[in-house]
TIMAR-777209 format. One record per residue (C-alpha): residue number from 1; y negated, x, z; residue in one letter. Coordinates in Angstrom, 2 decimals, decimal comma, padded with zeros to 5 digits, always signed. Layout:
# residues N
+-----+---------+---------+---------+----+
!   i !      yy !      xx !      zz ! aa !
+-----+---------+---------+---------+----+
! NUM !       Y !       X !       Z !  A !
...
+-----+---------+---------+---------+----+
# end
This chain:
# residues 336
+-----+---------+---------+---------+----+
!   i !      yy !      xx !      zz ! aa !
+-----+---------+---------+---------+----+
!   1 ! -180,80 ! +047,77 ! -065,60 !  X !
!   2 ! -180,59 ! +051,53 ! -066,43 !  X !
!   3 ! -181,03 ! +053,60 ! -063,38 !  X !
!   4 ! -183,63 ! +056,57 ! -062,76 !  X !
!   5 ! -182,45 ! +060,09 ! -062,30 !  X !
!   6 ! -181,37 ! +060,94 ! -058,70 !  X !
!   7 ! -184,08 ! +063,51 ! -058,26 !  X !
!   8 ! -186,63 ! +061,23 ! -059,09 !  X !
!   9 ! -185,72 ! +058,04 ! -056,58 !  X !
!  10 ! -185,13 ! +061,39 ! -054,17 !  X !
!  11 ! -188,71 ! +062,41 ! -054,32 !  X !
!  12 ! -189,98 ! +059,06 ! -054,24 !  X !
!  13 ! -188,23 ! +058,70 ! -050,35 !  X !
!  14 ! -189,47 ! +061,99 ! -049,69 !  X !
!  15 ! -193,48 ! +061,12 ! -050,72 !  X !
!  16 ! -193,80 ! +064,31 ! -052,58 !  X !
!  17 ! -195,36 ! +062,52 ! -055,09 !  X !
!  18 ! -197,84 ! +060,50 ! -053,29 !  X !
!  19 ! -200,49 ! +058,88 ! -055,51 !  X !
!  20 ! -203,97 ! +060,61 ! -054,26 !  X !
!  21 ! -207,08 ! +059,48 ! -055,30 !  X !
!  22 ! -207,18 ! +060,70 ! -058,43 !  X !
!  23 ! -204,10 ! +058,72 ! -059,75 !  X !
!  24 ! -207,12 ! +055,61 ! -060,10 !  X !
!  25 ! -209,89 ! +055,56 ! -062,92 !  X !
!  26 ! -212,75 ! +054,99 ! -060,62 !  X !
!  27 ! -213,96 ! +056,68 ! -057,43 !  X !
!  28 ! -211,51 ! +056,20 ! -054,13 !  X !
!  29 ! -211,93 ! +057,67 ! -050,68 !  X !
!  30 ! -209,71 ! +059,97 ! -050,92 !  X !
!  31 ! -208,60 ! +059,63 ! -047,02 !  X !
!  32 ! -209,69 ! +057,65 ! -044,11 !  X !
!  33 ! -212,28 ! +059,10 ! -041,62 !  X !
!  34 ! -211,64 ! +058,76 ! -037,76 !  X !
!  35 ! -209,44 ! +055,84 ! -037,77 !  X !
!  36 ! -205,86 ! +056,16 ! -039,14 !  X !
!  37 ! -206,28 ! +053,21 ! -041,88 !  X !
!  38 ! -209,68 ! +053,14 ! -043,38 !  X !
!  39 ! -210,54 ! +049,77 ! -045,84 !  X !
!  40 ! -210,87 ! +050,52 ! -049,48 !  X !
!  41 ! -211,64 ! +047,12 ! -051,20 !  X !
!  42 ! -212,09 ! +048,53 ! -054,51 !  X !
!  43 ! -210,84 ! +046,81 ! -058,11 !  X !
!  44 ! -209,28 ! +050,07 ! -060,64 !  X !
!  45 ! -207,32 ! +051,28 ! -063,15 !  X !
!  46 ! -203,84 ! +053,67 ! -062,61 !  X !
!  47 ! -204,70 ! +056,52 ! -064,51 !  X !
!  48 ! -200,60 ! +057,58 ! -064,00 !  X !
!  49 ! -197,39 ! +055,26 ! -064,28 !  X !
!  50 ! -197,25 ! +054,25 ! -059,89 !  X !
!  51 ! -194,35 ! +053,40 ! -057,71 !  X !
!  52 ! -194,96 ! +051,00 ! -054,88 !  X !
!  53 ! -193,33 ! +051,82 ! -051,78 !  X !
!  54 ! -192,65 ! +049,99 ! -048,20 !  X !
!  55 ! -193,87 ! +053,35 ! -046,52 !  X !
!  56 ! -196,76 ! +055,55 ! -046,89 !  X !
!  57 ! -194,17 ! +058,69 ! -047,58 !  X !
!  58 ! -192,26 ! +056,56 ! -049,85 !  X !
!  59 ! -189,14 ! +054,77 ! -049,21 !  X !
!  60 ! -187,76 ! +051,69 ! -050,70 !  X !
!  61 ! -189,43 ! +050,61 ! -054,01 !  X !
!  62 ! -191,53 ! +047,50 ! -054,41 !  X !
!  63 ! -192,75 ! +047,80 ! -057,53 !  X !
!  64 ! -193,80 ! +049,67 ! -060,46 !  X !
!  65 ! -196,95 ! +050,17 ! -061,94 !  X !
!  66 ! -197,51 ! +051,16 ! -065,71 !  X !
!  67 ! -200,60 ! +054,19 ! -066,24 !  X !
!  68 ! -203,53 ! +052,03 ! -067,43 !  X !
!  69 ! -202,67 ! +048,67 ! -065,21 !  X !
!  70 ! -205,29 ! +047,23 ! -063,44 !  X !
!  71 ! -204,93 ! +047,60 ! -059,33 !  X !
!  72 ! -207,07 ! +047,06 ! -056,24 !  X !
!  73 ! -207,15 ! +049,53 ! -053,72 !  X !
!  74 ! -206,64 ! +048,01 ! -050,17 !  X !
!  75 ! -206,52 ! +050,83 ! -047,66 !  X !
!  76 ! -206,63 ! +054,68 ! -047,50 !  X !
!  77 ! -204,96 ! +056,29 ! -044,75 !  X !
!  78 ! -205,52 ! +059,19 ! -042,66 !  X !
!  79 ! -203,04 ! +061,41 ! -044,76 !  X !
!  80 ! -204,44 ! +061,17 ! -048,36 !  X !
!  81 ! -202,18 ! +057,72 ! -048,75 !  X !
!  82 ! -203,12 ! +054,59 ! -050,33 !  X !
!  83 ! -202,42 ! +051,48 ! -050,07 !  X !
!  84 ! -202,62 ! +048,91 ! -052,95 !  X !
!  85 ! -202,25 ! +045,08 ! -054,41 !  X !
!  86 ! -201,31 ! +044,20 ! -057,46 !  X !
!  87 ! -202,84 ! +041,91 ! -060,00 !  X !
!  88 ! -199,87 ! +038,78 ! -058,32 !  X !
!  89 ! -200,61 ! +040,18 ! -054,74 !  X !
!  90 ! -198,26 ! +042,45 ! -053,84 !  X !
!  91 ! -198,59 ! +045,34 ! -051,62 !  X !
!  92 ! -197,11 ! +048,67 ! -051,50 !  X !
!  93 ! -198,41 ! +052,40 ! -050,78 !  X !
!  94 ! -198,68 ! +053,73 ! -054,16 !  X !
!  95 ! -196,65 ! +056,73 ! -055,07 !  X !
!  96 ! -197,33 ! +059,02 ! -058,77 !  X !
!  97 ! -193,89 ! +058,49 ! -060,89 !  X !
!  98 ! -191,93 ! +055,42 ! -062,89 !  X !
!  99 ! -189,29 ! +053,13 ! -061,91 !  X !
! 100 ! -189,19 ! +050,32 ! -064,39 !  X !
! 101 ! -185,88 ! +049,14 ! -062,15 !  X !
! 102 ! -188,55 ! +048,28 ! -059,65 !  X !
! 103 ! -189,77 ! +045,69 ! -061,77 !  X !
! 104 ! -193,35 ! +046,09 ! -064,11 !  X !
! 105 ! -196,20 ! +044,40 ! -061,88 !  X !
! 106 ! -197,70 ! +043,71 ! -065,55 !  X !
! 107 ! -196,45 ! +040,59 ! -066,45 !  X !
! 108 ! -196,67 ! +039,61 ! -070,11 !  X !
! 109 ! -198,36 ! +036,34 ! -070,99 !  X !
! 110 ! -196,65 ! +032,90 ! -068,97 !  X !
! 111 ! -196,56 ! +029,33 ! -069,57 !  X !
! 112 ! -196,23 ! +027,13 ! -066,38 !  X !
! 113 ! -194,81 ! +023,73 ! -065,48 !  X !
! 114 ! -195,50 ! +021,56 ! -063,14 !  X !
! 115 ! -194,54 ! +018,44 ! -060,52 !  X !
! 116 ! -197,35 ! +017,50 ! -058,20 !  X !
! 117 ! -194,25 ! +017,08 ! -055,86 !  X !
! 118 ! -192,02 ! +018,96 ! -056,82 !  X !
! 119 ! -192,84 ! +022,80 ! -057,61 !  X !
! 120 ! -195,14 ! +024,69 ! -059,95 !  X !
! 121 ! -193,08 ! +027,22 ! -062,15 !  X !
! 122 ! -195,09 ! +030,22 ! -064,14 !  X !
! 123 ! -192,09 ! +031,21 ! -066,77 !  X !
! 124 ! -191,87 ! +033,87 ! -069,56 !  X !
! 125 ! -191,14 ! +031,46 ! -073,10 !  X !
! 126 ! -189,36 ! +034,61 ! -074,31 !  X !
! 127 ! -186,60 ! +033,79 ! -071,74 !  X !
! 128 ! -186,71 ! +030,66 ! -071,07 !  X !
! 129 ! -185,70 ! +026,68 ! -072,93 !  X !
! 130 ! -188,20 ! +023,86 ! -072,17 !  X !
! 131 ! -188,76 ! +022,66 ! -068,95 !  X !
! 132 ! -188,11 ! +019,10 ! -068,00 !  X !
! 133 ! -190,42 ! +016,91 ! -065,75 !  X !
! 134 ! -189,47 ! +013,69 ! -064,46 !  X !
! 135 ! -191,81 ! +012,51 ! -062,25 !  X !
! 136 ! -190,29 ! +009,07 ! -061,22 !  X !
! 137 ! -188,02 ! +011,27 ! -059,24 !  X !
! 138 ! -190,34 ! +014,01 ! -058,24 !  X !
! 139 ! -188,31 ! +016,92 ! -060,19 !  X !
! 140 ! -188,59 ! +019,80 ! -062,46 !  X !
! 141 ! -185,75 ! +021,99 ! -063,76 !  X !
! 142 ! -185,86 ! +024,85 ! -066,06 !  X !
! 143 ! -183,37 ! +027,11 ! -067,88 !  X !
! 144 ! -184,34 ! +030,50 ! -067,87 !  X !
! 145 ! -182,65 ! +034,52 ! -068,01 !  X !
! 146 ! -184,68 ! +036,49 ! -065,01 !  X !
! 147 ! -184,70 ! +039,66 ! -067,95 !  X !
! 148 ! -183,46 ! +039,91 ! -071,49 !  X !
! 149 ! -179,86 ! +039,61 ! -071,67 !  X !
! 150 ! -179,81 ! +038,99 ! -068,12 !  X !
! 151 ! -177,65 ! +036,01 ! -066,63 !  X !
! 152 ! -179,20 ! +032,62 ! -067,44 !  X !
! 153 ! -180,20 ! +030,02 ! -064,43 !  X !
! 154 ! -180,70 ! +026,23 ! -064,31 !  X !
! 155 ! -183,71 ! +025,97 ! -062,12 !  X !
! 156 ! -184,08 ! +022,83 ! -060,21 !  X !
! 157 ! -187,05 ! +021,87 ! -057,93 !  X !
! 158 ! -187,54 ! +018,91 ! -056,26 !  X !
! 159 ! -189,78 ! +017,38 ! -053,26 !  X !
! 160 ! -186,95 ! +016,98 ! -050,74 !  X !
! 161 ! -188,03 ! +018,05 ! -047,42 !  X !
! 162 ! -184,01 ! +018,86 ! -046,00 !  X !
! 163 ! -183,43 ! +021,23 ! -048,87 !  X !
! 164 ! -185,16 ! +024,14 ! -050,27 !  X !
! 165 ! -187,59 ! +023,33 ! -052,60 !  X !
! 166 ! -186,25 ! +025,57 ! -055,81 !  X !
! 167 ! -182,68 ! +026,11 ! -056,32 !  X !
! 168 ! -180,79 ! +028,68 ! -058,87 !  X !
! 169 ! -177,95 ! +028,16 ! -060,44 !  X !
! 170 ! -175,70 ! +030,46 ! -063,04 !  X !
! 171 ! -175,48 ! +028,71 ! -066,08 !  X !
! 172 ! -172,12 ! +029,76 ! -066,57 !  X !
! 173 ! -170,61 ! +028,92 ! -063,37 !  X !
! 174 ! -172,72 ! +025,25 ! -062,87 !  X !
! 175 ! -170,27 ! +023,17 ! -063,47 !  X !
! 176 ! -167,82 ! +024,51 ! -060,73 !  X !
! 177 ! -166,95 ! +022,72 ! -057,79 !  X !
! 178 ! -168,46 ! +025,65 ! -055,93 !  X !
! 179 ! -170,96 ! +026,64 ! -057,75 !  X !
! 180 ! -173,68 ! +029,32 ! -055,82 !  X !
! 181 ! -177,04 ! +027,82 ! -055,58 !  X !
! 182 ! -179,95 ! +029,60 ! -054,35 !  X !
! 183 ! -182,99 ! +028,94 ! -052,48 !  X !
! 184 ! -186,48 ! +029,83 ! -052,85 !  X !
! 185 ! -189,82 ! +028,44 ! -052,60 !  X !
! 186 ! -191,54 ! +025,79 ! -054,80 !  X !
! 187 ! -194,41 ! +028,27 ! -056,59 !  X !
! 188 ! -192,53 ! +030,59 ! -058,45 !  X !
! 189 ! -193,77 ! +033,28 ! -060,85 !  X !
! 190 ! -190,41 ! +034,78 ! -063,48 !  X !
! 191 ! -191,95 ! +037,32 ! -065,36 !  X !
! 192 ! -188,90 ! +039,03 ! -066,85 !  X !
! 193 ! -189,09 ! +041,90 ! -065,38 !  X !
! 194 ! -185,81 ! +040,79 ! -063,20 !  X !
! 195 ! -187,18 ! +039,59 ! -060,18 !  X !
! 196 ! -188,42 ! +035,77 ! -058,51 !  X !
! 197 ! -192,07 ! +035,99 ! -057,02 !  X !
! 198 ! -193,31 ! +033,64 ! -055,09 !  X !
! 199 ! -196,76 ! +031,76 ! -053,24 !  X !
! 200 ! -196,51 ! +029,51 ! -050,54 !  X !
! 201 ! -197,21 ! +029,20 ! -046,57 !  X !
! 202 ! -192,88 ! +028,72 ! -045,60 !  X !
! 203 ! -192,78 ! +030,23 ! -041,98 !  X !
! 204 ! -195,83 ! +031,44 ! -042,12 !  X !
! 205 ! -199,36 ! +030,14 ! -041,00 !  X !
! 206 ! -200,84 ! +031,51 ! -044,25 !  X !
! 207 ! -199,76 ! +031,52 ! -047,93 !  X !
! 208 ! -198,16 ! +034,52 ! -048,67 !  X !
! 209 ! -197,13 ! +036,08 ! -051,55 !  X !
! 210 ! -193,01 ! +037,56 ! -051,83 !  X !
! 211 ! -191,19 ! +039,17 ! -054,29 !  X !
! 212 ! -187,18 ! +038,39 ! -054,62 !  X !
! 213 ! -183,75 ! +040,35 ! -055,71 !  X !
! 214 ! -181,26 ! +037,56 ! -056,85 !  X !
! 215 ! -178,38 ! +039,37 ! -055,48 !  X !
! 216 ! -174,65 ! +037,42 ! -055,80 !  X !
! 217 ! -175,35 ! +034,51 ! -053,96 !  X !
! 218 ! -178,65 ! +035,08 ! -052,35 !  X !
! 219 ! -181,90 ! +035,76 ! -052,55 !  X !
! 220 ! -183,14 ! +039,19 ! -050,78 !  X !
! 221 ! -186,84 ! +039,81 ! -050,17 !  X !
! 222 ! -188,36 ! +042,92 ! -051,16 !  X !
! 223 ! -189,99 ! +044,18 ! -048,07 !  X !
! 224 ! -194,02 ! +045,10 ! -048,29 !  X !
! 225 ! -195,77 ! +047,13 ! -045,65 !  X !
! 226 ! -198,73 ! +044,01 ! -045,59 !  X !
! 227 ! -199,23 ! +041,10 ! -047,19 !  X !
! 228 ! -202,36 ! +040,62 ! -048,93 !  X !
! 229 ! -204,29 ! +037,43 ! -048,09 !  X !
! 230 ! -207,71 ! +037,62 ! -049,92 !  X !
! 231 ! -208,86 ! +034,37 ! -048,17 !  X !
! 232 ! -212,30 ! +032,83 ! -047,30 !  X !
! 233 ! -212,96 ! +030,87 ! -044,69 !  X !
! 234 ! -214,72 ! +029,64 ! -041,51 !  X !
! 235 ! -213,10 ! +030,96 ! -037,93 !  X !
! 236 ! -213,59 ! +027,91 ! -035,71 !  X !
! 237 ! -212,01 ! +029,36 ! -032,40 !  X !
! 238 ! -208,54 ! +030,11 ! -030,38 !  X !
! 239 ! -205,96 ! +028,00 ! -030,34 !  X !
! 240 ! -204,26 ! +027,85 ! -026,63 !  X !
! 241 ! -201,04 ! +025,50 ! -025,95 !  X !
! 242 ! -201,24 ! +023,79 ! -023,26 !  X !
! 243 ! -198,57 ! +022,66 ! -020,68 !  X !
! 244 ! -198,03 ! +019,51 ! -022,42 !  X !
! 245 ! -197,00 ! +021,16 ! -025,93 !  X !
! 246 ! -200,44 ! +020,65 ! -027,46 !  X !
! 247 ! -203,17 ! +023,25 ! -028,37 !  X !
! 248 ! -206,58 ! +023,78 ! -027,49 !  X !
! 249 ! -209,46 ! +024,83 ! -029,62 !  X !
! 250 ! -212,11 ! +026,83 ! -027,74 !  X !
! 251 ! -215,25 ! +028,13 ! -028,99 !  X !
! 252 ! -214,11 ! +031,72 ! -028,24 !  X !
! 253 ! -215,64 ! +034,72 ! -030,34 !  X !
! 254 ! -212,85 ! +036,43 ! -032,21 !  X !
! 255 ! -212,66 ! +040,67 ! -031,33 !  X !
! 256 ! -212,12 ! +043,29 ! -033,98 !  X !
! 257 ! -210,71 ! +046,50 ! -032,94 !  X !
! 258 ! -211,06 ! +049,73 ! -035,53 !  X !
! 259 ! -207,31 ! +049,93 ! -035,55 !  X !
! 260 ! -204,20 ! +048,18 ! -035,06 !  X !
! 261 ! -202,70 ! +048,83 ! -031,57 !  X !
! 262 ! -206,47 ! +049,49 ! -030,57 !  X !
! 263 ! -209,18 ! +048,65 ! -027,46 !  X !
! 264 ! -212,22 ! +049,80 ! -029,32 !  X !
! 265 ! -214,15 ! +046,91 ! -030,47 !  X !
! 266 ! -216,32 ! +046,92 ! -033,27 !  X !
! 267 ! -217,52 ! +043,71 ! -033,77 !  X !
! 268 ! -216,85 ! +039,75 ! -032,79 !  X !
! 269 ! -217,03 ! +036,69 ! -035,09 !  X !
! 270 ! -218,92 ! +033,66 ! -033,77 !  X !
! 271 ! -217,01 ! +030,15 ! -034,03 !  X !
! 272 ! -218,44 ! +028,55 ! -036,91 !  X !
! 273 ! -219,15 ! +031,97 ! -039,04 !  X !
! 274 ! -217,78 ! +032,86 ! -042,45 !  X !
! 275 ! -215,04 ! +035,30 ! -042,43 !  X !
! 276 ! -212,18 ! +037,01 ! -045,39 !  X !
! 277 ! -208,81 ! +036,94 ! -044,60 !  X !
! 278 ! -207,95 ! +040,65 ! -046,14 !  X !
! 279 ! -204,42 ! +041,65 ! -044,37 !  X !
! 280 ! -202,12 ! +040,65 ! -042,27 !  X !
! 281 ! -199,77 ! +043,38 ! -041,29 !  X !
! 282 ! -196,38 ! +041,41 ! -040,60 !  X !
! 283 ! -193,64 ! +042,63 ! -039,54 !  X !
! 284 ! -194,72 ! +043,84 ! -036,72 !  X !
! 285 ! -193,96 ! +047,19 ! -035,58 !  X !
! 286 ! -195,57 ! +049,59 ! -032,55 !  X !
! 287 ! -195,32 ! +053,02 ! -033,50 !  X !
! 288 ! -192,45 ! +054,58 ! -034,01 !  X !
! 289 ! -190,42 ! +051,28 ! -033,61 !  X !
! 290 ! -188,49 ! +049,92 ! -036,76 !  X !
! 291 ! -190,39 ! +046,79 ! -038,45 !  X !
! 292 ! -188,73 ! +043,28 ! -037,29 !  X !
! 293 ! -187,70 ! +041,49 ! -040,35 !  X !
! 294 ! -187,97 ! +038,06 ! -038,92 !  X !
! 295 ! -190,31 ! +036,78 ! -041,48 !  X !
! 296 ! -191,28 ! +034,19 ! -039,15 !  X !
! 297 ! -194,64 ! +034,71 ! -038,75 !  X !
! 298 ! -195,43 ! +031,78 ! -036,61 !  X !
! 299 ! -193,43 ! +033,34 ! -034,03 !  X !
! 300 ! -193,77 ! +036,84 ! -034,51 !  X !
! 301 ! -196,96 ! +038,75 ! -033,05 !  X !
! 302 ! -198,77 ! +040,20 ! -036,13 !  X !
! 303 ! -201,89 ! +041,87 ! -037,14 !  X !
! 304 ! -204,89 ! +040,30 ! -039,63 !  X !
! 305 ! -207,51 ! +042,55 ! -040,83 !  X !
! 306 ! -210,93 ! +041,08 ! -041,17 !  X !
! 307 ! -214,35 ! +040,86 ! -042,62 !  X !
! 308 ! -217,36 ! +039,77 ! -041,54 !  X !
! 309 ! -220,10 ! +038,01 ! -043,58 !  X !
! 310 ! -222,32 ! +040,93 ! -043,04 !  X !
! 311 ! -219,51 ! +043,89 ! -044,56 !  X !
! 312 ! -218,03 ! +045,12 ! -041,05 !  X !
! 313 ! -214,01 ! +045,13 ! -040,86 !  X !
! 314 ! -211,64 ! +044,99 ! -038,61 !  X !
! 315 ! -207,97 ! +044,30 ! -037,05 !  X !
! 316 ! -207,21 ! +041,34 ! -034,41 !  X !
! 317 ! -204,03 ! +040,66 ! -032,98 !  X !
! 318 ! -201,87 ! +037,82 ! -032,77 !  X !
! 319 ! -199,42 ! +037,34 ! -030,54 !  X !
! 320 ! -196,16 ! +035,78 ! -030,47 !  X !
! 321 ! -196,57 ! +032,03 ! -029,33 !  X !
! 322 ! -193,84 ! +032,56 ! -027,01 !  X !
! 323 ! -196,22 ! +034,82 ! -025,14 !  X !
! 324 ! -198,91 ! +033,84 ! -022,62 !  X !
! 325 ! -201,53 ! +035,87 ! -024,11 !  X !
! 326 ! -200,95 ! +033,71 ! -027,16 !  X !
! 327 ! -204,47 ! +032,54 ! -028,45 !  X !
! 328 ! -203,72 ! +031,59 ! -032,29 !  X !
! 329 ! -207,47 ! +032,45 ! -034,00 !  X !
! 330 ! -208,17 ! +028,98 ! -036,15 !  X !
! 331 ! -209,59 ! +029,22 ! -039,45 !  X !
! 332 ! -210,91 ! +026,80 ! -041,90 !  X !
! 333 ! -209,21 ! +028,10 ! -045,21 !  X !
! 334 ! -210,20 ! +028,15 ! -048,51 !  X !
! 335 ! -207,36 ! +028,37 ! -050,95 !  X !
! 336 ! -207,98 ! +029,06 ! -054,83 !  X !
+-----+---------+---------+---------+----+
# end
């Protein structure tokens, strides 16, 4: 990958170039009103080439937007910031300038294959040789470069519960004795672009969407500030374990504070109402303490931001299981 001019990546860490409201085709808040992150919820177009960054004054790149892509605007914060998804589901604040080594968020046209058991793979044909099913032993494999003239992988998924699901291997190096193979989830998206994105509910009591650097012989996540959710469903009650190792249900209405790290609630949902899954802000992080990059969000305390059937949203906490406030909300989800 060619590399951007040091001035640029240094005003990208710096936020000078923060994308304001005007950087989208349609009208955006431009900043939230008495609470420091205000909910946006609005489909647009970049009318400028955007950066996506893990912070709201920049910092490390997520991903990179071309002018005219299509984006939803999640959040605006109390600074002019904003905070936005992309068309797979990523999240990062959006800052005005390129950096194609980020990776392009528009993806070109993909095929998929799948195993009912095995994985689900959405490739770019450009890059990749035919995929091979064989469903007698519940496996899929596919050869495929992550970007042109990139190095070439042998793919190979299977339903094994003791391994990972999807492992990578260089082509040119397969055959040794000690040949690097790396993990990663079984719904993968390989765009082209460089990078490994993935969809699935590892760790985590939600799906969630990643985005991956194949770097020597791992796989490194590419941090986002939130992960965007975008789920229906009905909230049935809190979860409570109980001496013996088993939880609880109760019929316990579910508070919604303005802001994260708040007391000021604005509304409660009723066990058995309809509710949208919009956020959930993991790591978690108090102000002014560095994010905890666990990624173990069943055992992490995190944040979800909700709506109600009737419009109103708002943030509930969840604590860490390992803490005796911990009341796990329960939802009935509905995944597309």
């Amino acid at each position: 990958m060619k590399h951007k001019p040091l001035a640029l990546l240094l005003a990208l860490a710096a936020g000078s170039a923060y994308a304001a409201a005007d950087s989208f085709a349609d009208s955006i808040p431009a900043q939230a009103d008495g609470v420091p992150l205000a909910y946006v919820g609005k489909d647009t177009t970049a009318t400028t080439a955007l950066t996506l960054t893990a912070k709201p004054s920049g910092g490390d790149a997520i991903g990179y937007l071309p002018k005219d892509s299509r984006v939803h605007v999640l959040l605006a914060d109390d600074h002019g910031n904003h905070l936005v998804r992309t068309d797979y589901g990523l999240t990062g604040w959006a800052q005005k300038g390129e950096n194609p080594d980020a990776g392009s968020e528009a993806f070109p046209p993909l095929e998929t294959a799948k195993d009912e058991y095995a994985a689900t793979l959405h490739y770019n044909p450009q890059l990749a040789g035919k995929p091979h099913n064989n469903p007698s032993e519940e496996t899929l494999t596919l050869e495929t470069a992550l970007q042109p003239g990139g190095v070439r992988y042998q793919i190979y998924c299977d339903g094994d519960v003791n391994t990972p699901p999807c492992t990578f291997t260089p082509i040119a190096k397969k055959q040794a004795k000690k040949a690097t193979r790396i993990g990663l989830p079984d719904n993968l998206t390989l765009p082209g672009n460089g990078y490994v994105y993935s969809n699935s509910s590892d760790n985590s009591p939600y799906r969630l969407r990643d985005k991956w650097r194949i770097q020597g012989k791992e796989a490194q996540n590419i941090k986002q500030p939130f992960y965007a959710l975008g789920y229906h469903g009905t909230y049935q009650g809190r979860s409570y374990l109980q001496e013996n190792g088993l939880a609880e249900t109760r019929a316990e209405p579910l508070p919604l504070t303005d802001r994260i790290d708040g007391s000021n609630t604005i509304a409660e949902v009723a066990p058995g109402s309809e509710v949208t899954l919009i956020l959930l802000r993991q790591p978690f992080a108090r102000a002014g303490e560095a994010p905890d990059y666990s990624y173990i969000a069943k055992d992490s305390p995190y944040w979800l931001l909700l709506q109600t059937a009737d419009g109103k949203t708002g943030w509930h906490k969840v604590e860490s299981r390992f803490n005796a406030d911990y009341h796990q909300p329960k939802f009935h989800m509905q995944y597309d």
